[in-house]
N, CA, C and O of each residue as an XYZ file, in Angstrom:
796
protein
N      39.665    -41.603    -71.932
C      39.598    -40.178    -71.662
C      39.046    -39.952    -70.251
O      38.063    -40.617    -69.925
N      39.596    -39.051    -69.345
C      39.130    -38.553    -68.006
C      38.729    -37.361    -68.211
O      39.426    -36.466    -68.689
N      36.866    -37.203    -67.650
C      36.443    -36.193    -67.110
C      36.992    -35.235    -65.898
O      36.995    -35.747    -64.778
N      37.418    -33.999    -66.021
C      38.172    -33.563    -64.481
C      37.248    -32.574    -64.264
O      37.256    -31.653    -65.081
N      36.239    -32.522    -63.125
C      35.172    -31.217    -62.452
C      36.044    -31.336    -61.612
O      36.629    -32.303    -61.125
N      36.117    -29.559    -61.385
C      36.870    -28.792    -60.420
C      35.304    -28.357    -59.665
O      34.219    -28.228    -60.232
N      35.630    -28.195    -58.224
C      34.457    -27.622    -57.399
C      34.388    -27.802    -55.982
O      33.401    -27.783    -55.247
N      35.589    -27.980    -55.720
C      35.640    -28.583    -54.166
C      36.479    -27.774    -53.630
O      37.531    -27.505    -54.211
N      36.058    -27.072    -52.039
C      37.345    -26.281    -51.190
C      38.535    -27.172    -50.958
O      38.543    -28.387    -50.757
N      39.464    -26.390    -51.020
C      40.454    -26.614    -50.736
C      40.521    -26.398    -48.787
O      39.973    -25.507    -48.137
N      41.374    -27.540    -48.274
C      41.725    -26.988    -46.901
C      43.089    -26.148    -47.207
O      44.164    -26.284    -47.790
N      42.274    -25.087    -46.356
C      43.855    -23.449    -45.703
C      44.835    -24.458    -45.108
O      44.602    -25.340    -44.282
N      45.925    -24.151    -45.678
C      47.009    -24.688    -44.773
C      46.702    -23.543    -43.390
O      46.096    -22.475    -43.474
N      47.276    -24.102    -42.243
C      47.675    -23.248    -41.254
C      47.705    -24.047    -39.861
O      48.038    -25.211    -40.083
N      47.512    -23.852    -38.759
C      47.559    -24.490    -37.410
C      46.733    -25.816    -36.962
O      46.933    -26.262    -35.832
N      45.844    -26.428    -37.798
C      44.793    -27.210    -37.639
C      45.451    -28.122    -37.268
O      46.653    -28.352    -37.396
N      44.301    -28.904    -36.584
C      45.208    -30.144    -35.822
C      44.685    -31.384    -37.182
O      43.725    -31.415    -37.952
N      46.124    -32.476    -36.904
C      45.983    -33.711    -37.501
C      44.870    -33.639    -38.289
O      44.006    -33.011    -37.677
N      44.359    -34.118    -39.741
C      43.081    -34.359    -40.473
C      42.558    -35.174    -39.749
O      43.320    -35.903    -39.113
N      41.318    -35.320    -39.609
C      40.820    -36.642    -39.572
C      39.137    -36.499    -40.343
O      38.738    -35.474    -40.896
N      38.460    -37.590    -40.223
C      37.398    -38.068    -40.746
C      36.589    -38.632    -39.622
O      37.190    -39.406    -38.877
N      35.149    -38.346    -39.331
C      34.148    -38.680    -38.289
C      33.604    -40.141    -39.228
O      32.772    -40.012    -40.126
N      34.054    -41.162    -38.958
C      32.611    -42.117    -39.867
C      31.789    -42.523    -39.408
O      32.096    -42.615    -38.219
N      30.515    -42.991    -39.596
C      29.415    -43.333    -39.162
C      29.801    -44.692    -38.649
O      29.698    -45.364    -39.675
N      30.180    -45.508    -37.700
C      30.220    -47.077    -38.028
C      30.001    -47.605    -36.704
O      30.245    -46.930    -35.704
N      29.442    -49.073    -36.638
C      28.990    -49.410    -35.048
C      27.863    -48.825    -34.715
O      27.573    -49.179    -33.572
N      26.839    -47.873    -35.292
C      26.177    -47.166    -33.941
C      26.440    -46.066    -33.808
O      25.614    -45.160    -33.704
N      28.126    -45.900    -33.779
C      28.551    -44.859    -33.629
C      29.517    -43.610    -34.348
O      29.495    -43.550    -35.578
N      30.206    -42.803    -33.726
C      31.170    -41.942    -34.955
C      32.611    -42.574    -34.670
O      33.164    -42.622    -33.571
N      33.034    -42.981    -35.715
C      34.480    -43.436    -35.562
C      35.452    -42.399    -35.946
O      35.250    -41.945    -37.072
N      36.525    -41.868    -35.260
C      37.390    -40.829    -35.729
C      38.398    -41.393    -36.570
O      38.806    -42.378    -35.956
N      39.000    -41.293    -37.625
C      40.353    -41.846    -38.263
C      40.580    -41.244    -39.018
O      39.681    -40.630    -39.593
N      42.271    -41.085    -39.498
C      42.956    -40.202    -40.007
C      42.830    -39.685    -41.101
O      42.246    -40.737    -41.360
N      42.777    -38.948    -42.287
C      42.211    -38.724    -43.143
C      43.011    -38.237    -44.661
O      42.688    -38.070    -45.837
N      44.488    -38.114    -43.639
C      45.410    -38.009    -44.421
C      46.830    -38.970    -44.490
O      47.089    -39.624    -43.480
N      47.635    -39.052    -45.518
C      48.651    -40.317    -45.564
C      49.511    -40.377    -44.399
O      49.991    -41.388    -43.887
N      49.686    -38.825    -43.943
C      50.655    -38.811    -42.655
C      50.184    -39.844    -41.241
O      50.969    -40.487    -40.544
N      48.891    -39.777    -41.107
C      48.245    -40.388    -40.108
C      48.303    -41.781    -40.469
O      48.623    -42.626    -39.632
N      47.984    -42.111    -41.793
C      48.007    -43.909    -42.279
C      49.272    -44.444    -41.586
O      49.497    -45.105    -40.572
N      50.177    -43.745    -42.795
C      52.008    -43.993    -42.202
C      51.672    -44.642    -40.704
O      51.654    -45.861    -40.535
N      51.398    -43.650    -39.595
C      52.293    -43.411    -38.407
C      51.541    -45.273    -37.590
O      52.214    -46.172    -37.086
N      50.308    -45.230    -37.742
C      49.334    -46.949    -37.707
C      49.856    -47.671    -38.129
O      49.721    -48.695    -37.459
N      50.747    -47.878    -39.325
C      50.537    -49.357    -39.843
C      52.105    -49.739    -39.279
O      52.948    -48.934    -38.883
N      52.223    -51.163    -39.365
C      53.156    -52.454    -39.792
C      54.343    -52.099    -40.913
O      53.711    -51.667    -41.877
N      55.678    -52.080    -41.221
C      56.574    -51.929    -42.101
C      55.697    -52.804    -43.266
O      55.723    -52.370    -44.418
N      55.131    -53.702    -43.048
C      54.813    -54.415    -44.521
C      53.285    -53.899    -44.415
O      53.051    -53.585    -45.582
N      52.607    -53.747    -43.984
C      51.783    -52.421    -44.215
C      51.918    -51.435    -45.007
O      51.122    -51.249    -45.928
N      53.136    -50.508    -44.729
C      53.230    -49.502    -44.937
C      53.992    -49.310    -46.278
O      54.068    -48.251    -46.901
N      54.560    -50.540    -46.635
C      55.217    -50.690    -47.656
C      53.672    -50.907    -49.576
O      53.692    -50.603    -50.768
N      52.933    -51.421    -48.832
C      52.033    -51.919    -49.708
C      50.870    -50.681    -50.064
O      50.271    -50.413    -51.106
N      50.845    -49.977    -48.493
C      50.192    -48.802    -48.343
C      50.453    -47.463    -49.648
O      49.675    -46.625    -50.105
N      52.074    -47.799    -49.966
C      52.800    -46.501    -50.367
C      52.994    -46.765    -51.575
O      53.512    -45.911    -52.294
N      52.534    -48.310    -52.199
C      53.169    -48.565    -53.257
C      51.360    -48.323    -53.941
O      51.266    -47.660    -54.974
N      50.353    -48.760    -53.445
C      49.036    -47.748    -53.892
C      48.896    -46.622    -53.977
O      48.749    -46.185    -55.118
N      48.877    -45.669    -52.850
C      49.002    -44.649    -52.930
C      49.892    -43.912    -53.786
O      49.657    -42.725    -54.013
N      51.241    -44.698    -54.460
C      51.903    -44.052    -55.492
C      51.239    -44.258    -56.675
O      51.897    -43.783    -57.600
N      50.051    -44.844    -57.097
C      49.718    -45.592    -58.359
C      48.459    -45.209    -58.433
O      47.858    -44.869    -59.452
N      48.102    -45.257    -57.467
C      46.009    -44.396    -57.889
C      45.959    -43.269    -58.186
O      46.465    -42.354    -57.537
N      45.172    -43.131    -59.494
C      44.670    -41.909    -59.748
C      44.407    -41.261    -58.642
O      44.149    -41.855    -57.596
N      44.450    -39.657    -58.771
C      43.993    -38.635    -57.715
C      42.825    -38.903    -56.874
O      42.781    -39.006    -55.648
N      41.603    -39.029    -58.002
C      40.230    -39.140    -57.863
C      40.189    -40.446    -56.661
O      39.894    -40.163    -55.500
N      40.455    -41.635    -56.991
C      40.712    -42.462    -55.746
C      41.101    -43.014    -54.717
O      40.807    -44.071    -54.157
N      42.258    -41.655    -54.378
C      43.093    -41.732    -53.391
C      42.012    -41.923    -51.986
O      42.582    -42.547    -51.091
N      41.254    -41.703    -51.801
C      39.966    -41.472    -50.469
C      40.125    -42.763    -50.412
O      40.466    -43.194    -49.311
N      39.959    -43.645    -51.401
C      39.603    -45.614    -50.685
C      41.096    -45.723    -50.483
O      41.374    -46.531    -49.597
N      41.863    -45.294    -50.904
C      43.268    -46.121    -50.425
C      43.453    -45.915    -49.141
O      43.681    -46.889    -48.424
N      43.378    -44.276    -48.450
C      43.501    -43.792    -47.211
C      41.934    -44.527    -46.511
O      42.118    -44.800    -45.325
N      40.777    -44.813    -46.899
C      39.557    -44.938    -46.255
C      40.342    -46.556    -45.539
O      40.494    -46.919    -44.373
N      40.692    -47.203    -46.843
C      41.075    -49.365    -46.753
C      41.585    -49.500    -45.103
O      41.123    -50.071    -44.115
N      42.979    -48.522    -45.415
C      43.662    -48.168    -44.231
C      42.916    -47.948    -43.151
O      42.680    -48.869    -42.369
N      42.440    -46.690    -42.958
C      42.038    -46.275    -41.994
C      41.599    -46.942    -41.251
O      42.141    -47.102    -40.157
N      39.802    -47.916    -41.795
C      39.067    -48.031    -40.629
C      39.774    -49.604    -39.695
O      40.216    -50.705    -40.022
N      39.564    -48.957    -38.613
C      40.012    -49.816    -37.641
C      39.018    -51.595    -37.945
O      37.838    -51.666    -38.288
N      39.680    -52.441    -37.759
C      39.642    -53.618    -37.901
C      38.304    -54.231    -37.024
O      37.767    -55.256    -37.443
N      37.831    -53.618    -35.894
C      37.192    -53.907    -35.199
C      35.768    -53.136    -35.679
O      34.805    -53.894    -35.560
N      35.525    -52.200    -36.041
C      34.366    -51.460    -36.592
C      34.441    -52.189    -37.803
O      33.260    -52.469    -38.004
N      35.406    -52.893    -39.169
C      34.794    -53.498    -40.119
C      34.360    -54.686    -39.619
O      33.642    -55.280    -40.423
N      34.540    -55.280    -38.531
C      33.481    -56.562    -38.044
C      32.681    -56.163    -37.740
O      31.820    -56.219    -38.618
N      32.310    -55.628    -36.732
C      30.853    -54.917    -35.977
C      29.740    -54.252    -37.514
O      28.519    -54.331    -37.654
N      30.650    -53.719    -38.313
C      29.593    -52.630    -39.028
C      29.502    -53.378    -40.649
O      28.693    -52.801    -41.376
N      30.149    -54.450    -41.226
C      30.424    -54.321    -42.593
C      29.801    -53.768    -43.646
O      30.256    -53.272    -44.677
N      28.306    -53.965    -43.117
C      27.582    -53.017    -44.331
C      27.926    -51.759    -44.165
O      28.294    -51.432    -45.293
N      28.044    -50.831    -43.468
C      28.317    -49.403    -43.690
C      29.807    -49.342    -43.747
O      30.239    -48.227    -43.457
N      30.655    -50.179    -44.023
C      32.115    -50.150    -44.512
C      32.224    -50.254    -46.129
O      32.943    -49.607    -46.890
N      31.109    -51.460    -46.459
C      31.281    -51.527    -47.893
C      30.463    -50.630    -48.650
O      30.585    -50.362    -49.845
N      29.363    -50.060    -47.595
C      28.739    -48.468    -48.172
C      30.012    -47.557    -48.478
O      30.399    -47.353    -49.628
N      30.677    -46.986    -47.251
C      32.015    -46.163    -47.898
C      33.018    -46.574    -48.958
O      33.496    -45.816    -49.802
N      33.261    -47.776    -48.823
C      33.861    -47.687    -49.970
C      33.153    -48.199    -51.250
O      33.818    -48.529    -52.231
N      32.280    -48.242    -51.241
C      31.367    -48.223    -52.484
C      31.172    -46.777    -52.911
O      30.409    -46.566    -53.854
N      32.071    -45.284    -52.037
C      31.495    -44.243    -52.531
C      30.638    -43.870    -51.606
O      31.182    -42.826    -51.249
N      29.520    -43.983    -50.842
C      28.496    -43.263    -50.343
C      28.942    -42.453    -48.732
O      28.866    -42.979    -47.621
N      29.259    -41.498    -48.955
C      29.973    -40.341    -47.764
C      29.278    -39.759    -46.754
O      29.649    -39.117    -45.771
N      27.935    -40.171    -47.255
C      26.835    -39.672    -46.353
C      27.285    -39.946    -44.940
O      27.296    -41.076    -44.452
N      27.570    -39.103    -44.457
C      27.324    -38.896    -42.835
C      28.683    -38.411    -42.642
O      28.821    -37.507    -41.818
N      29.770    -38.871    -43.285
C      30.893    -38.575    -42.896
C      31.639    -37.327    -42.815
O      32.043    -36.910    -43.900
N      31.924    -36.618    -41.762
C      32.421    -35.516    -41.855
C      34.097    -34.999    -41.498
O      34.662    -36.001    -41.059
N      34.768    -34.187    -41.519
C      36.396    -33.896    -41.209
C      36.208    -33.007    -40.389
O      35.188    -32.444    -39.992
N      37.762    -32.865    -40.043
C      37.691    -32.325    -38.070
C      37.049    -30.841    -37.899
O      36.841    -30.314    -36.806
N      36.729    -30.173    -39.352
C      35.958    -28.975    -39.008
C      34.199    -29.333    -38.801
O      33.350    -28.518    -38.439
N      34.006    -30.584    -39.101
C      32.296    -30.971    -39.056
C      32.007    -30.673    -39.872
O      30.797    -30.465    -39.793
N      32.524    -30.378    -41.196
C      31.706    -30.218    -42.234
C      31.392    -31.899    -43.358
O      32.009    -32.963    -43.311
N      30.656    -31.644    -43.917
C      30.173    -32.748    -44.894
C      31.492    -33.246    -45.860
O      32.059    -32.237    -46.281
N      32.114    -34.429    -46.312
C      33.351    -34.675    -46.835
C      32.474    -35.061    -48.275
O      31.622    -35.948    -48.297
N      32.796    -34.342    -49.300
C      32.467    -34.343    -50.408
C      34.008    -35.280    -51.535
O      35.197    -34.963    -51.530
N      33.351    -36.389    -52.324
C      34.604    -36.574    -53.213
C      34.372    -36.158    -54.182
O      33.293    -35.671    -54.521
N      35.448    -36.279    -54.892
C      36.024    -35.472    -55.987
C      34.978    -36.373    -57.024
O      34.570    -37.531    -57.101
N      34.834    -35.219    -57.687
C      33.587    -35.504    -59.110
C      34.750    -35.792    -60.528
O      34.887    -34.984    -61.447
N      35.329    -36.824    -60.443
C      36.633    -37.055    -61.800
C      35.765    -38.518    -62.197
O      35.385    -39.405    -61.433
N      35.648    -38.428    -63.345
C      35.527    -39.897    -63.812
C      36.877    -40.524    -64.632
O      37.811    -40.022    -65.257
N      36.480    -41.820    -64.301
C      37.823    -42.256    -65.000
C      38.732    -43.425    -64.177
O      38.402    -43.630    -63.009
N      39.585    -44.010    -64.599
C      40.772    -44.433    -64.004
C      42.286    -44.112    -64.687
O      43.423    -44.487    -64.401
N      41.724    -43.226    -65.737
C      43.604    -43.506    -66.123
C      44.773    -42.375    -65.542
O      44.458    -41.228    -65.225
N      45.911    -42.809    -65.476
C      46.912    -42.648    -64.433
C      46.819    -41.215    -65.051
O      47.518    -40.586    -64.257
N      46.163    -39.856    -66.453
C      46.898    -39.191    -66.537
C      45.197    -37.978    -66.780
O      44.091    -38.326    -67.194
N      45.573    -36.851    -66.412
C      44.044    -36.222    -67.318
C      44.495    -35.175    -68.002
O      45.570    -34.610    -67.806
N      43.672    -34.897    -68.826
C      43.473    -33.773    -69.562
C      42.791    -33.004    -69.203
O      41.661    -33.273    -68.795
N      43.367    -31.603    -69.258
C      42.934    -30.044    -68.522
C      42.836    -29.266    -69.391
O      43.856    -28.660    -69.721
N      41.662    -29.015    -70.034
C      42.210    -27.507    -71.168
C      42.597    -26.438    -70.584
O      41.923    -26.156    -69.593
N      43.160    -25.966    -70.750
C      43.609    -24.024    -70.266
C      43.360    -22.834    -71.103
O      44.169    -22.817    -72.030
N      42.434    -21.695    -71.131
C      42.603    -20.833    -71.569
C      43.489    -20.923    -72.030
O      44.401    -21.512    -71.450
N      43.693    -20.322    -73.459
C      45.231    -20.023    -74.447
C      46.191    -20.737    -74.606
O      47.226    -20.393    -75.175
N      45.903    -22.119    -73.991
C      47.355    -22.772    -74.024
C      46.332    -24.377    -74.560
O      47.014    -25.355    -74.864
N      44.752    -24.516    -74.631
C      44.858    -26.210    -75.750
C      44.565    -27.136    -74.241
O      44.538    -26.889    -73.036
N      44.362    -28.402    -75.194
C      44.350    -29.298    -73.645
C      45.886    -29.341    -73.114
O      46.740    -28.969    -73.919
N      46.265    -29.723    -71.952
C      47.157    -30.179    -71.794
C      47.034    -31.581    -70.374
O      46.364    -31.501    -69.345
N      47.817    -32.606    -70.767
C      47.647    -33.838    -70.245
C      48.566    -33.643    -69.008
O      49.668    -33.115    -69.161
N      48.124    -34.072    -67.733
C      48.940    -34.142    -66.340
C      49.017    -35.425    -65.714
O      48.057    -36.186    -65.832
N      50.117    -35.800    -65.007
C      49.989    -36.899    -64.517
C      48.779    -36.927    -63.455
O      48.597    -35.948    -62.732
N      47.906    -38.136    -63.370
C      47.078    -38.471    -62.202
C      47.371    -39.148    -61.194
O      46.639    -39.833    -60.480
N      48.393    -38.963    -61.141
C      49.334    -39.716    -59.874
C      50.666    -39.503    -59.099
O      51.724    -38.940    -59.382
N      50.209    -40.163    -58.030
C      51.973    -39.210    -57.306
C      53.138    -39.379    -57.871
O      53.837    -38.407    -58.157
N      53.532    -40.689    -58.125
C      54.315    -41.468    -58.586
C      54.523    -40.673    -60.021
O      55.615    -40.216    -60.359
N      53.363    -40.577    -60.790
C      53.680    -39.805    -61.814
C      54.306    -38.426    -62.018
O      55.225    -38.217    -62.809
N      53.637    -37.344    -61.107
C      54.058    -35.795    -60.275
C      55.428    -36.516    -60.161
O      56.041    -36.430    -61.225
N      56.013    -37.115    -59.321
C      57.528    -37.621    -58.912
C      58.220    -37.514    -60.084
O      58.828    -36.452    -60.213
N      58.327    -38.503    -61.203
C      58.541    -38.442    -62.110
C      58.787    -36.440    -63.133
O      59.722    -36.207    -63.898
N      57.903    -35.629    -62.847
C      58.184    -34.473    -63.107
C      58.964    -33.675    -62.299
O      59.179    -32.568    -62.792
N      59.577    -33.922    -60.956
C      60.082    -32.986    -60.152
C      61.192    -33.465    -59.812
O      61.564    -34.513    -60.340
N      61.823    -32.953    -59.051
C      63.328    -32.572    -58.705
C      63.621    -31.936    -57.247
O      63.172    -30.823    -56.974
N      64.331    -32.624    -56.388
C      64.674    -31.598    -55.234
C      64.084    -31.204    -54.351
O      63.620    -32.135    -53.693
N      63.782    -29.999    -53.873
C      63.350    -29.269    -53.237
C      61.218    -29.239    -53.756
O      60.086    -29.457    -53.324
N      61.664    -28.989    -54.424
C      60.123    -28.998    -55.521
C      59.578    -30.188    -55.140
O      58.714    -30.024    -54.278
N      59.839    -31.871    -55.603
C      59.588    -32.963    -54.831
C      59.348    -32.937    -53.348
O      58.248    -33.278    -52.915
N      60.426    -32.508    -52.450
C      60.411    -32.452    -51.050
C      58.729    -31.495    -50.466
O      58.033    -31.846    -49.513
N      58.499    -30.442    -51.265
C      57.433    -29.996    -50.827
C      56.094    -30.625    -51.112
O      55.071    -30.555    -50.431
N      56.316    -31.302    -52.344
C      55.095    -31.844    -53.085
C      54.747    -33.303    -51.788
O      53.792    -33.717    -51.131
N      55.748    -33.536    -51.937
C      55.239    -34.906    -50.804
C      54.971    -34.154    -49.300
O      54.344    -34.720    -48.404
N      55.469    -32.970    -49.184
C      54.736    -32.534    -47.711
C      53.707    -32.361    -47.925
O      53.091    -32.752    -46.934
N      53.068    -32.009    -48.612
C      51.342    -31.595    -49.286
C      51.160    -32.456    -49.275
O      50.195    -32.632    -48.531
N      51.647    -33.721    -49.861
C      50.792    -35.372    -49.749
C      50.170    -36.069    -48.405
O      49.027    -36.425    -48.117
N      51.606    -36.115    -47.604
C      51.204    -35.667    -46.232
C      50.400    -35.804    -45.604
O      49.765    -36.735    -45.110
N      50.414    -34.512    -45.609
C      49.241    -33.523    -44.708
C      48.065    -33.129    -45.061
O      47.158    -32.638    -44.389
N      48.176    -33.507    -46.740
C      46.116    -33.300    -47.076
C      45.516    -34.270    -47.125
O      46.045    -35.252    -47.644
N      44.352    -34.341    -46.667
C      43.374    -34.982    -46.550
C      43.316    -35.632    -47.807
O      43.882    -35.128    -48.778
N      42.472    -37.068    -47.922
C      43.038    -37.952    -49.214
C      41.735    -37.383    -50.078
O      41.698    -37.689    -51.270
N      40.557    -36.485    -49.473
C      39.041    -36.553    -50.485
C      39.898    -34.871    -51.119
O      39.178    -34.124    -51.782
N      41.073    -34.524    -50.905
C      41.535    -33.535    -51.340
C      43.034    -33.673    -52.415
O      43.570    -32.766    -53.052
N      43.318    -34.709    -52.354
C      44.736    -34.854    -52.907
C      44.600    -34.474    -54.277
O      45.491    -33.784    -54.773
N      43.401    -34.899    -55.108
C      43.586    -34.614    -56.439
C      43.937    -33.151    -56.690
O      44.383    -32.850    -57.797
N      43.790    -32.309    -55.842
C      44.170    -30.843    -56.182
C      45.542    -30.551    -56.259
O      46.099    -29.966    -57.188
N      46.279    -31.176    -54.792
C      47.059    -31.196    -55.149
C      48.041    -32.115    -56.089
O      49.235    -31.814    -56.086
N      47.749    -32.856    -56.629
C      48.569    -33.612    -57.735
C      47.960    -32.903    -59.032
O      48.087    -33.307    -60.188
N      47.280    -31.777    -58.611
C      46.717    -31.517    -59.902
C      47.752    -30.231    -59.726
O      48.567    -30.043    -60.629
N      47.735    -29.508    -58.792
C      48.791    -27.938    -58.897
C      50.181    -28.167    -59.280
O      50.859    -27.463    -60.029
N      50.663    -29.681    -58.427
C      52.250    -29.889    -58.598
C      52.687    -30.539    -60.114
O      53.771    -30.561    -60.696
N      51.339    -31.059    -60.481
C      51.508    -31.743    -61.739
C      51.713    -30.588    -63.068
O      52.373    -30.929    -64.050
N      51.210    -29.490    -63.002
C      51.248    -28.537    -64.175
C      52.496    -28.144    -64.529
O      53.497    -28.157    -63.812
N      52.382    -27.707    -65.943
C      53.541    -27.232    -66.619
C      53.633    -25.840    -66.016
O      52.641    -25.181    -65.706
N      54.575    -25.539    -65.907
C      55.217    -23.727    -65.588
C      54.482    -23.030    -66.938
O      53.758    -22.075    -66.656
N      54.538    -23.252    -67.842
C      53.336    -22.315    -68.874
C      52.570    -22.426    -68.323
O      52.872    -21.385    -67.741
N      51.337    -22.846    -67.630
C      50.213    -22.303    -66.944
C      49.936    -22.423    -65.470
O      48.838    -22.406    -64.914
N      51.189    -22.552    -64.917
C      50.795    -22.411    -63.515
C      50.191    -21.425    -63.140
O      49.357    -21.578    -62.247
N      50.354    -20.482    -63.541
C      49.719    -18.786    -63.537
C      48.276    -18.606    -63.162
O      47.699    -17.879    -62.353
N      47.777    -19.776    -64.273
C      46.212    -19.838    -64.363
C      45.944    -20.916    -63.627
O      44.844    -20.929    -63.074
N      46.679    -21.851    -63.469
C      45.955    -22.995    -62.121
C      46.403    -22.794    -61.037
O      46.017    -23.602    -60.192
N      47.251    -21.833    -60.610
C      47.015    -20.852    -59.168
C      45.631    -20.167    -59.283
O      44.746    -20.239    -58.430
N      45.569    -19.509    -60.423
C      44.144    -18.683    -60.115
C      42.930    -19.683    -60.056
O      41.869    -19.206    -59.654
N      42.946    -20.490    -60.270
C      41.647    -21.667    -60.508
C      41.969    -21.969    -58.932
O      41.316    -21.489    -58.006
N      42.758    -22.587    -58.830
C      42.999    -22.964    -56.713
C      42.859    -22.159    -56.017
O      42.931    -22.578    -54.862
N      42.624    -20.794    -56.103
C      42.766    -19.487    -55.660
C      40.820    -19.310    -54.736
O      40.212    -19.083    -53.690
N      40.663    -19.800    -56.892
C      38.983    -19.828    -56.339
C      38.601    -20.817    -56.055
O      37.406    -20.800    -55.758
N      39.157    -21.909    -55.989
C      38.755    -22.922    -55.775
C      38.638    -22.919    -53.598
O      37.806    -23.158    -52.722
N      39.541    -22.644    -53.679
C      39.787    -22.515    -52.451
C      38.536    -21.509    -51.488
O      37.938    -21.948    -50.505
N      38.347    -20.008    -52.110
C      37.242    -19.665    -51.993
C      35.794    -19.683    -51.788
O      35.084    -18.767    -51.373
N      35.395    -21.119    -52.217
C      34.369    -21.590    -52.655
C      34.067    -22.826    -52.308
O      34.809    -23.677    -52.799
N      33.024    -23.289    -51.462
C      32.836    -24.646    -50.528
C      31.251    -25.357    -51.315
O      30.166    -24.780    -51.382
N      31.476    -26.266    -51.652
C      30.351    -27.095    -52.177
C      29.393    -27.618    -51.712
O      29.695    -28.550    -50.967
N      27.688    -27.324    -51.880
C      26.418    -27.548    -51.416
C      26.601    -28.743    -51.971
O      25.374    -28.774    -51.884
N      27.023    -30.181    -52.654
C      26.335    -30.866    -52.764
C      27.337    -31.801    -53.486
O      27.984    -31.250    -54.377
N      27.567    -33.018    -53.284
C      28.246    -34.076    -53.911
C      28.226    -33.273    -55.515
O      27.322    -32.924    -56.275
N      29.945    -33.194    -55.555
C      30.324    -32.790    -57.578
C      30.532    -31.404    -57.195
O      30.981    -30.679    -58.083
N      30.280    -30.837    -55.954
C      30.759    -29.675    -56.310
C      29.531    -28.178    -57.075
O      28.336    -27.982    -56.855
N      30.549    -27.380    -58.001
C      29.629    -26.684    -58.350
C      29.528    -26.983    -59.903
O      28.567    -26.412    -60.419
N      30.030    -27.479    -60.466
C      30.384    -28.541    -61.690
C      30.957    -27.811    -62.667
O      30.748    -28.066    -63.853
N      31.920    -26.600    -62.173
C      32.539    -26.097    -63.490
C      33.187    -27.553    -63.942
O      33.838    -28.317    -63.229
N      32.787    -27.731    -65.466
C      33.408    -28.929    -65.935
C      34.307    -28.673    -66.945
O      33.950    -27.883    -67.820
N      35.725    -29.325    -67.027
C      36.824    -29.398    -67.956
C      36.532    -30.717    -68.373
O      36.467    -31.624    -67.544
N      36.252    -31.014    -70.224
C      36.037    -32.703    -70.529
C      37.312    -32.640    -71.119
O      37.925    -31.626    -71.452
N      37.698    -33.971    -71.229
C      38.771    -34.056    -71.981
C      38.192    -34.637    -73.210
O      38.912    -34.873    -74.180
């Protein structure tokens, strides 16, 4: 069973430049990309092939280490390793995105590929936790946008969206309005504000 806490802003689509991520490493702040579009454009064909075949398969919640693995440049994990295996052990402290704010991850426990969401009036209902899975539900045009959102959001954000594209049309209604506020609303503190959905 997966725990899913909702509580994290959403980034506004609109004019912003490229995502990226400030990390602490070396001494110093390392800039790197923060979203899949930026991974893509860095790596090697067999890179990018191995890159895409994770990123199709991790739960939402851990998409951040797949994009983090990538990211940091090869030369800061020699110089720094302890504060490399701090990030991906989870600890975000210091790290911030191109607005300077604090990069909070997603408060989901769990690993399995799928979660459960209750909804007002409509019961739990189970969503895929993965892109690969979302894929599997879409078609067309609908697909074509869902992977532009993959994209272009930031990876400590993807679970939202695999969480909006993943819903059934019976309640999209109400998980627009949940992203609505979600979006509204920016988090003091690792987890968010902990409205919690258990499964």
């Amino acid at each position: 069973m997966t725990s899913f806490t909702v509580g994290l802003a959403i980034r506004e689509k609109s004019m912003e430049p490229e995502p990226f991520w400030s990390l602490p490493l070396a001494g110093g702040s390392v800039r790197v990309p923060s979203a899949p579009a930026g991974i893509r454009a860095r790596l090697s064909p067999e890179g990018l092939s191995a890159f895409e075949d994770r990123l199709a398969r991790t739960p939402g919640q851990h998409l951040v280490f797949v994009v983090l693995e990538a990211a940091v440049p090869p030369a800061a994990r020699q110089q720094d390793p302890d504060t490399v295996a701090r990030l991906l052990d989870g600890d975000f402290t210091g790290v911030t995105d191109e607005t300077g704010e604090q990069v909070h991850l997603p408060d989901i426990e769990g690993d399995s590929p799928v979660w459960f969401i209750p909804y007002t009036g409509q019961g739990t209902v189970e969503v895929p936790a993965t892109i690969a899975g979302v894929h599997a539900r879409l078609e067309g045009d609908r697909r074509a946008e869902f992977d532009a959102e993959v994209a272009s959001t930031p990876a400590h954000l993807l679970h939202f969206t695999i969480l909006q594209y993943a819903t059934p049309d019976a309640v999209t209604a109400e998980t627009d309005a949940v992203v609505a506020q979600l979006r509204a609303n920016t988090p003091t503190a690792r987890g968010g504000h902990g409205d919690e959905a258990v499964a």
